[in-house]
C-alpha positions in Angstrom: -13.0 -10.5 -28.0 -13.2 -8.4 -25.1 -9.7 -6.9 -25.0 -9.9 -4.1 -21.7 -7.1 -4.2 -19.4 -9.4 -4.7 -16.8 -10.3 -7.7 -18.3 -7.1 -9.3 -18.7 -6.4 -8.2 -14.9 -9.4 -10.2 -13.6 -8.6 -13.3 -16.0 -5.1 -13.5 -15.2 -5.4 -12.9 -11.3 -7.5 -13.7 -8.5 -8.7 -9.8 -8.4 -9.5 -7.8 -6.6 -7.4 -8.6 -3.7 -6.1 -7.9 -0.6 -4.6 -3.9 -1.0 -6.0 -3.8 -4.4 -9.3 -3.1 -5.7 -10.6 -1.0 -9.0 -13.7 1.6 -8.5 -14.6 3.2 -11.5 -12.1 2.3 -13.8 -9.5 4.0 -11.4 -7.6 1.6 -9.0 -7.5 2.0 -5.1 -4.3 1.1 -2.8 -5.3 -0.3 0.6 -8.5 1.7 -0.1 -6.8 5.1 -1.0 -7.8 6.5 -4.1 -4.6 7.0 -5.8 -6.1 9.4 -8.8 -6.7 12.0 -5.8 -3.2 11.9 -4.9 -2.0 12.3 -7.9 -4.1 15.2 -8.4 -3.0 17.0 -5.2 0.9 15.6 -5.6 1.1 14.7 -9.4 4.0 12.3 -10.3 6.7 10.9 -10.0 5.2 10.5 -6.5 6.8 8.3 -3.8 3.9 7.3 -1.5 3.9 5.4 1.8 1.1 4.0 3.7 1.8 3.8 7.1 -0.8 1.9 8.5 0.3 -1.3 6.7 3.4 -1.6 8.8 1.7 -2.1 11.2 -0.6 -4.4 10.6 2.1 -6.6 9.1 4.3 -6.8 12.5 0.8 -7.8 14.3 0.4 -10.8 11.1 3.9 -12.2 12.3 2.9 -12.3 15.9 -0.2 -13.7 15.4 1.0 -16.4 13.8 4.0 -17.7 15.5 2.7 -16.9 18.8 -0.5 -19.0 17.5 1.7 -21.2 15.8 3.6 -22.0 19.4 0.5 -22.2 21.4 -0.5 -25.5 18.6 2.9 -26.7 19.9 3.0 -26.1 23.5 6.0 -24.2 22.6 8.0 -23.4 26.2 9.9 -20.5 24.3 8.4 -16.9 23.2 8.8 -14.9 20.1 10.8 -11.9 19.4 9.9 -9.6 16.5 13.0 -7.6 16.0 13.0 -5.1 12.8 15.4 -5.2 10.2 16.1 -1.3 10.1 18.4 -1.3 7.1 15.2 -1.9 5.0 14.3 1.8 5.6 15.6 4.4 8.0 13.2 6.9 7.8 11.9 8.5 11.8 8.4 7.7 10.3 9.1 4.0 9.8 10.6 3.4 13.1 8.2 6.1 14.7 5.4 2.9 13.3 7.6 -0.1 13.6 7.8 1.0 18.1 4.2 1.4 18.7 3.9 -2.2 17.5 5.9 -3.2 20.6 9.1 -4.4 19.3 12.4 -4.7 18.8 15.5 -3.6 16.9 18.1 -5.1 14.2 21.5 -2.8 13.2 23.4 -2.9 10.9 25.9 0.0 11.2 27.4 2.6 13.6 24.8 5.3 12.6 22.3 2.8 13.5 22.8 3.6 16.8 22.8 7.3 16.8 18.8 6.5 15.6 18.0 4.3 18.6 19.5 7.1 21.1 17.5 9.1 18.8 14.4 7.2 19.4 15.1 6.4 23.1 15.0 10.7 23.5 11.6 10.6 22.0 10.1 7.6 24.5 9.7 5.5 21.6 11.7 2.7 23.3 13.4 2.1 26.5 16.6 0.5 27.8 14.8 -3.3 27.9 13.9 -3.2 24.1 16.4 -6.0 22.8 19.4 -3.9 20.3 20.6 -6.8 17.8 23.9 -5.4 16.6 24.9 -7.0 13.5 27.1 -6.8 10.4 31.3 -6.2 10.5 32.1 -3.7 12.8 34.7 -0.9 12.6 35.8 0.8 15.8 32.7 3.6 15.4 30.2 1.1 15.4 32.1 -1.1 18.4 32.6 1.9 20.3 28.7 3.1 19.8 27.8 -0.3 21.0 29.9 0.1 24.2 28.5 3.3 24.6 24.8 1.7 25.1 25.9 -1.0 27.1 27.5 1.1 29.4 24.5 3.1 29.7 22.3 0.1 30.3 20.5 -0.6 27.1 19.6 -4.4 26.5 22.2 -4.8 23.7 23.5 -8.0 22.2 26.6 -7.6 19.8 26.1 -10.5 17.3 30.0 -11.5 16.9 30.8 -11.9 13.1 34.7 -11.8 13.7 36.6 -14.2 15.9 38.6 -10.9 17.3 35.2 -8.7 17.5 35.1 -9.6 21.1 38.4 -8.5 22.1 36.8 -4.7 21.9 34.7 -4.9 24.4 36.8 -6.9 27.0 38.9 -3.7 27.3 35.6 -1.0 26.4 32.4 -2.1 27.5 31.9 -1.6 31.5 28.6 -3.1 32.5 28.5 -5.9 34.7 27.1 -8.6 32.5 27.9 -8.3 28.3 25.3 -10.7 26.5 26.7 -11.7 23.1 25.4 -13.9 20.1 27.2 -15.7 17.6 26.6 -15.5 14.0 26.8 -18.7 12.3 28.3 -18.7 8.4 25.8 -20.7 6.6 26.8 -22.4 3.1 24.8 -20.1 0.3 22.6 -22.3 -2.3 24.1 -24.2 -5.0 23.6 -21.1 -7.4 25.8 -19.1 -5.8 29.3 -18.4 -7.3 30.7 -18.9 -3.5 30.3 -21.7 -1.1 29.9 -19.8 2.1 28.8 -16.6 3.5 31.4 -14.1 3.9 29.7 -13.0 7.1 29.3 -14.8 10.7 31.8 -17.2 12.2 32.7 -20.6 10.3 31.3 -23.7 12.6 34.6 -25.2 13.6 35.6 -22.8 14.7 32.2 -21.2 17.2 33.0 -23.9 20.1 36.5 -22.6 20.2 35.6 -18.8 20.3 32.7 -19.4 23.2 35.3 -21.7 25.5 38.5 -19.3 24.9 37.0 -15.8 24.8 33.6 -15.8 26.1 33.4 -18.7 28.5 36.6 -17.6 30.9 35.0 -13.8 31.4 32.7 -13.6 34.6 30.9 -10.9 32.8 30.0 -12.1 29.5 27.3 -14.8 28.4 26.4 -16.4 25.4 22.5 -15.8 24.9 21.7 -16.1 21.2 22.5 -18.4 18.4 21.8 -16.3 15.1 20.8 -18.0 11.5 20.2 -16.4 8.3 19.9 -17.6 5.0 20.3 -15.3 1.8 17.6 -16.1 -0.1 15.1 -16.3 2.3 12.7 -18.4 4.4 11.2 -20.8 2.0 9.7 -24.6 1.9 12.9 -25.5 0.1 15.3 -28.6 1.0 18.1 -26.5 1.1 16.5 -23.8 3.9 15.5 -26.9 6.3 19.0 -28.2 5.9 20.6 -25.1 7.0 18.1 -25.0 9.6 18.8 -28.3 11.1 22.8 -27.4 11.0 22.3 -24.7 13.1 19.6 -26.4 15.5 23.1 -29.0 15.8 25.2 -26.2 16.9 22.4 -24.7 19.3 22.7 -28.0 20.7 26.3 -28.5 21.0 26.6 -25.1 22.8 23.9 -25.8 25.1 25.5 -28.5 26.5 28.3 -26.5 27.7 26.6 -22.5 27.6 23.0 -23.0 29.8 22.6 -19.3 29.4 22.1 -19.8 26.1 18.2 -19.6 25.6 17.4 -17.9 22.3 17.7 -18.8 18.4 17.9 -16.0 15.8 16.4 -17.1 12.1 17.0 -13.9 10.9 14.9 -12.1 8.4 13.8 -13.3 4.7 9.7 -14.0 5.2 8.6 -13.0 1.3 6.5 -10.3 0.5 3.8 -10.4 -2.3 5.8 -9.1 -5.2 3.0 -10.3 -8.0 -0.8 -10.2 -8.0 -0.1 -14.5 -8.5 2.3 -14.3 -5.6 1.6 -17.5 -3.5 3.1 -18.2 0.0 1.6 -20.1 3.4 2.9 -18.1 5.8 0.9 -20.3 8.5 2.9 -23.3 7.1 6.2 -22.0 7.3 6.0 -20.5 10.6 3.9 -23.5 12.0 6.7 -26.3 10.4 9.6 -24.1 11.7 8.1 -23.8 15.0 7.7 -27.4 15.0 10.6 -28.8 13.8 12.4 -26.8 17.0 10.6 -27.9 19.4 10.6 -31.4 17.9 14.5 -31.3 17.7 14.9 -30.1 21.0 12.7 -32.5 22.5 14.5 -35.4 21.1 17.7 -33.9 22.7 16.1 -33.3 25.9 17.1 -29.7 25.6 14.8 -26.7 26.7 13.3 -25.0 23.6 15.5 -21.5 22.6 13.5 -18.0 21.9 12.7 -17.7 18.7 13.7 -13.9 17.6 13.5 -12.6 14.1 14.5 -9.6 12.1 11.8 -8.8 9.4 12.7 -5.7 7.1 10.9 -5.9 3.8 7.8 -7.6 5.4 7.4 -5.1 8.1 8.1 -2.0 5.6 7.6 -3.7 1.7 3.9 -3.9 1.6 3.4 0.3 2.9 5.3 1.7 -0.2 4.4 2.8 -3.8 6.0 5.1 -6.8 3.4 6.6 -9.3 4.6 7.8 -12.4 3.1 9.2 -15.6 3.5 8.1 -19.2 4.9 11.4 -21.0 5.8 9.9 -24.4 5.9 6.6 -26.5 7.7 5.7 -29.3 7.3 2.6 -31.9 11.1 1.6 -32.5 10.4 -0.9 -35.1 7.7 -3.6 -36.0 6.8 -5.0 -32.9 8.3 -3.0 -29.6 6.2 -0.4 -28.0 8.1 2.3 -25.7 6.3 4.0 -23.0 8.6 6.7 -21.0 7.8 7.6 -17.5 8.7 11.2 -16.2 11.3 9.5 -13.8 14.0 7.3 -14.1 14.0 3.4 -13.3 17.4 3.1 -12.1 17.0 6.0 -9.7 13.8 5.7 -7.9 13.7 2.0 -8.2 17.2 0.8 -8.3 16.3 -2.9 -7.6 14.8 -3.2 -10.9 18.0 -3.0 -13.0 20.5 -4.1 -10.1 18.7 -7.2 -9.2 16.2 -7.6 -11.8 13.7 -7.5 -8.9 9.9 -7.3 -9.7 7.3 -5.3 -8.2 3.7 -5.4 -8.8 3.2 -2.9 -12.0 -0.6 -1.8 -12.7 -2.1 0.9 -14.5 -3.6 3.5 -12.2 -6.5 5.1 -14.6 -8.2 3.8 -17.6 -8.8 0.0 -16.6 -11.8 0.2 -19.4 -9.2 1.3 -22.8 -7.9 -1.9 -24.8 -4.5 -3.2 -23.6 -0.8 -3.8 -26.0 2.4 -5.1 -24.7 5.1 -2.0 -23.9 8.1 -1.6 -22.5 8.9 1.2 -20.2 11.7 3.5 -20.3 13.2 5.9 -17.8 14.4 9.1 -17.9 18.0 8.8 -18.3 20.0 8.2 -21.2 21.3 4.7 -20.3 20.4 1.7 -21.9 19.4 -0.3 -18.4 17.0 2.4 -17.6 14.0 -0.1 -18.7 11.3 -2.0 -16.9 9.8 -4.8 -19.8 9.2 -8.1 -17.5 7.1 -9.2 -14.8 7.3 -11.6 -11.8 4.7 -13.7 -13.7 5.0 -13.0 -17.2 7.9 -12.0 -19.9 5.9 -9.1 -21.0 4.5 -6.0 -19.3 0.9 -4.9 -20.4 -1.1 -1.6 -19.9 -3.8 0.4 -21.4 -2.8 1.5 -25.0 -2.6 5.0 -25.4 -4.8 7.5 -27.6 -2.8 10.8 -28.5 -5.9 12.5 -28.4 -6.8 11.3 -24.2 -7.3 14.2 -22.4 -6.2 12.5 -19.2 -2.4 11.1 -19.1 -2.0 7.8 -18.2 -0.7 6.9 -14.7 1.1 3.4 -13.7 2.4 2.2 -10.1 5.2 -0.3 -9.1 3.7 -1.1 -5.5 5.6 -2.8 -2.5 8.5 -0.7 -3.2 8.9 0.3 0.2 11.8 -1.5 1.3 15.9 -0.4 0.7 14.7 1.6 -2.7 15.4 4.7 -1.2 18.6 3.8 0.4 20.0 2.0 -2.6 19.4 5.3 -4.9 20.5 7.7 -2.5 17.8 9.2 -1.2 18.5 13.0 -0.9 21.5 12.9 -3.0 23.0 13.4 -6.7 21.0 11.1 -9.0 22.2 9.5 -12.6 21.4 11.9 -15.5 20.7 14.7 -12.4 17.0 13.1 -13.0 15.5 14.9 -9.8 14.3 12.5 -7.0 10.3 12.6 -7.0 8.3 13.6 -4.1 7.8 11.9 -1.1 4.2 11.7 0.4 2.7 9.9 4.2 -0.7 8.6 3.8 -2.1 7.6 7.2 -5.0 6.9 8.6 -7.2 8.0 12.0 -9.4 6.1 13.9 -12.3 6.8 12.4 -10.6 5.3 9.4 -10.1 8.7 7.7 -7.1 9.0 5.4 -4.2 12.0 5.9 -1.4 12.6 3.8 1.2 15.1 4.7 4.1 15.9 2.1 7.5 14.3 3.6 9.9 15.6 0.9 9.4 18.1 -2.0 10.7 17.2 -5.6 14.5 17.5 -5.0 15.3 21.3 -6.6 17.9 21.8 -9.3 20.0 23.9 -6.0 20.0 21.1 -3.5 21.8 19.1 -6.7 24.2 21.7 -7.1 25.2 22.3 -3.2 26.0 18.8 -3.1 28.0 18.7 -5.8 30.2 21.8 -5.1 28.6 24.5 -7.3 
C-alpha cells in the first residue's frame, strides 16, 4: 500500500488547488516557495502575502456587480472592509488601492483613517461605517470627522447614541444608519443579539429623534448575522425581516437608499472546503430586487463589510517540529517551537480550523499525531481538522537531517489581535516573526521583515522590569 503523505493528500482532496501546489516534495503558497523562507526567516514565522488581498476584494466585485447586471439591478455595490480583522498599515495600505471603503469598530479606528487620509490613501468621499457601542472617545472622534467633512455614517446601536451628536457634530447634513438586532440561530444560548436596535422599537427612534432634525437623514439599513452568510433557512429568514423593515422605513424615510448585509462571506478553511460564492451573491441580489419590486419600492445599495475574506486567505504561520513524544499505546505528540494558544488563539478559543499541511517531505510515510505547543497548559494542542478527527503528517525519522516544517494557512484574520500582537504572551513564549511577501509586476516575489522575534527585553519593559 502506498502510504506517502503526498498520497493521502491527493486521495483525500481535489489537489493541487488554487494557492496550493507541491514541487518537489516541498509545498508552494500562492506560488511562493515556502522552504526558501524558512531558510532565510526560519520559524515560528508569521507570513503574509499581500497580493491576495487584493485579488479577493476584486472576486467580490466581480461578482455582485456581475451578479446585478443578470438582474438589472438599479442599485450599486459598496465593498466596505471590516478593519477589526487586522489593523496592520500594510493591510489597509492594500485593502485602499482596491478602491474601497471602510468599517470601524472602535475610537482608535479612527485615529487610522486620519492616519491614512495624511498618506492620500483615501479621501473625504470614501464612505466611514462606524459601528459597535460607542463610548464618548469614539462619539466624539466621529464628530470630529464629520465636522471636518468626511463621508461618515454613525451606525446607531443605542436608542440614546444619537443624542451626542445633536449637541456635537456641526455639519450641515449628519447621515446615520440603523442597526437592526437580529434573533441569533437556535444554538445560541441567547435569543437576540446584544447589539443594534430591537425592531419595535427602530420606527420610533427614526420619527422621534431623526425625523424632526433638518440636518440628519436616515441613509442605511444595516444587517448582520453571526454566523455568517450561508444558504441556510435561518440566514434567508433574517434577511427577509430586515428587507420588511427597509420597507416600512421607506415609506416614511425616501432618503433612505442603501442596505448593509454586513460581513460573514466564508473563507476556505479546508482543502474540501465547498462554497458557491456566485450563488449566494446571485440569490441575495435577487431576492432584493425581487422583494422590492413586489413592493414597488426602488432597490437599496447594497454595501458590505468583508474582514476575513479580504485579509484570511493572505496569512500563514510556519512552525517546526522540535520534539515528539509517544505518551502511551496509541497517541503520537509532535511539539512545535511556538505555542498554539499564542500565535493562533482561535484554535483553542473557538476550536476554529485552519488548513494544516506539512511543508517538506510530502514523499516520507504518514501516522496520525497531535501537536502540542510550547506552553505548559493543557489547551495548548492542535489534534482535529475541519474535515477529519485526526491530524496527519509525515512520520518522523530521528536520524532526518532536515527538520520537519508544518503550516496552518488562512490565518490571516483577528489572530494577531486576539493574542496580543506586540505584547506579554502565556508562558512568555516569544511572539514569532512577522514577514511581507509581495509581489512586482513582473510577477517577482519580495519579502521584507515586518517584526523581528519579540526579544526577552521588549517582554520585560512591558511588564515593569
Amino acid at each position: 500500500m502506498d502510504n506517502l503523505y503526498s498520497t493521502l493528500i491527493n486521495q483525500t482532496f481535489n489537489f493541487p488547488q488554487e494557492g496550493f501546489e507541491v514541487k518537489d516534495d516541498e509545498l508552494y503558497f500562492n506560488d511562493i516557495p515556502l522552504m526558501d523562507i524558512i531558510k532565510q526567516y526560519g520559524t515560528p514565522l508569521r507570513i503574509s502575502y499581500l497580493p491576495k488581498i487584493g485579488s479577493q476584494i476584486q472576486k467580490a466585485k466581480r461578482l455582485f456587480n456581475v451578479a446585478m447586471a443578470k438582474v438589472d439591478y438599479k442599485g450599486k455595490y459598496v465593498y466596505c472592509y471590516c478593519t477589526k480583522s487586522s489593523h496592520f498599515s500594510f493591510v489597509l495600505d492594500e485593502v485602499l488601492k482596491n478602491d474601497v471603503h471602510i468599517e470601524t469598530s472602535s475610537a482608535f479606528d479612527l485615529q487610522i483613517i486620519k492616519e491614512q487620509f495624511q498618506k492620500k490613501a483615501l479621501d473625504k468621499d470614501t464612505y466611514i461605517i462606524c459601528n459597535g457601542y460607542k463610548r464618548q472617545t469614539y462619539k466624539q472622534n466621529i464628530c470630529e470627522l464629520i465636522n471636518d467633512g468626511f463621508n461618515v455614517i454613525p451606525v446607531l446601536d443605542h436608542l440614546d447614541e444619537i443624542d451626542y451628536y445633536k449637541k456635537h457634530s456641526k455639519a450641515e447634513k449628519v447621515n446615520f444608519g440603523i442597526r437592526i438586532s437580529t434573533e441569533e440561530e437556535p444554538s445560541f444560548t441567547f435569543y437576540t443579539s446584544r447589539l443594534g436596535i430591537r425592531n419595535s422599537e427602530i420606527m420610533n427612534l427614526y420619527n422621534e429623534k431623526i425625523k424632526p432634525n433638518p440636518r440628519f437623514d436616515l441613509k442605511l439599513l444595516h444587517f448582520f448575522i453571526n454566523t455568517g452568510i450561508k444558504d441556510t433557512i435561518y440566514y434567508w429568514t433574517e434577511l427577509n425581516k430586515c428587507l420588511n423593515i427597509y420597507k416600512e422605513l421607506r415609506e416614511v424615510c425616501p432618503g433612505l437608499d442603501s442596505l448593509n448585509i454586513g460581513g460573514g462571506m466564508p473563507i476556505k478553511n479546508s482543502l474540501g472546503f465547498e462554497y458557491d460564492y456566485e450563488y449566494m451573491i446571485e440569490e441575495i441580489v435577487a431576492q432584493i430586487k425581487s422583494f422590492c419590486e413586489q413592493n414597488e419600492i426602488p432597490e437599496p445599495n447594497i454595501f458590505t463589510e468583508f474582514g476575513s475574506f479580504t485579509v484570511g486567505e493572505s496569512g500563514a504561520t510556519l512552525y517546526s517540529i522540535v520534539d515528539q513524544k509517544k505518551q502511551n499505546d496509541r497517541e503520537t505528540w509532535y511539539f512545535i517551537d511556538s505555542s498554539f494558544i499564542t500565535t493562533l488563539p482561535d484554535t483553542w478559543g473557538i476550536n476554529q480550523r485552519f488548513i494544516l499541511l506539512a511543508i517538506n517531505n510530502w514523499d516520507k510515510p504518514y501516522g496520525p499525531v497531535n501537536l502540542g505547543g510550547m506552553t505548559c497548559d493543557s489547551m495548548d494542542y492542535y489534534n482535529t481538522e475541519a474535515h477529519t478527527n485526526q491530524v496527519f503528517l509525515p512520520i518522523i525519522d530521528k536520524n532526518q537531517k532536515q527538520p520537519q516544517y508544518i503550516g496552518f494557512f488562512h490565518t490571516g484574520a483577528y489572530q494577531e489581535a486576539l493574542s496580543g500582537y506586540g505584547g506579554t504572551q502565556h508562558c512568555l513564549i516569544p511572539a514569532p516573526k512577522h514577514v511581507l511577501i509581495d509581489r512586482d509586476e513582473d510577477g517577482k516575489i519580495s519579502t521584507r521583515l515586518f517584526a523581528k522575534e519579540q526579544s526577552y527585553k521588549s517582554m520585560l519593559k512591558i511588564l515593569g522590569y
